[in-house]
Steps between C-alpha positions, in 0.01 A plus 500: 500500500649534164565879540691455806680243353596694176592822772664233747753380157541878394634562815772254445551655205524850583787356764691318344495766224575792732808317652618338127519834368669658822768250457500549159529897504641554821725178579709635778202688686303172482834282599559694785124471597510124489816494678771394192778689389606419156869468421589707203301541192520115457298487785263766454391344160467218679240662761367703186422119329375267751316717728357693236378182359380323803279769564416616128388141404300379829300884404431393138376159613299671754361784258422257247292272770297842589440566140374154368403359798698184519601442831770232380729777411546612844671173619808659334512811726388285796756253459754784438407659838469166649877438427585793613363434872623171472860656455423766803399215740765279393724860530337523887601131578861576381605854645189577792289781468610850418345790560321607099416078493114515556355757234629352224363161601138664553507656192558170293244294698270783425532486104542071548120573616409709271619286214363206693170644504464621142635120389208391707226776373595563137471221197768228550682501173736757308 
């Protein structure tokens, strides 16, 4: 159980570190991809910044849960995906659907249980 666990959190991790650096390297190919359009370089180094980190940080938690085995340290990438399905939903509510609304959604409640389930099979502290 611990070995999925461990692979379940370095899948997080590999993510969240494949799309931090793609927003990170390649901000307007990853804007586009998530549907934002930065205005100016203002906003690009905005992009660059918080998306980067959103995703960069919620990997290193998750990497460092798979390496020590401390399942506390993937409440932070839960809760970051968590918020970020929260804002989708709440997005739904708002506008309707859209075509492009689903995937996204799937893919976050797909690392929440992944997280979820390495908090639950891993050692609880950090």
């Amino acid at each position: 159980m611990t070995g999925l666990a461990r692979l379940a959190a370095a899948l997080v991790g590999l993510f969240g570190l494949a799309l931090g650096l793609w927003f990170f390297v390649k901000t307007p190919d990853a804007a586009a991809a998530f549907f934002v359009q930065p205005i100016g370089a203002a906003g690009e180094a905005t992009l660059r910044a918080d998306m980067s980190s959103f995703f960069l940080i919620g990997a290193a938690w998750a990497f460092y849960a798979a390496w020590r085995q401390r399942g506390a340290a993937l409440l932070v990438p839960g809760a970051l995906y968590a918020v970020a399905i929260a804002g989708r939903l709440l997005n739904l509510l708002v506008n309707g659907f859209f075509a492009g609304a689903v995937l996204p959604m799937i893919v976050e409640a797909m690392l929440i249980v992944l997280c979820v389930f390495g908090y639950k099979a891993l050692k609880p502290s950090v």
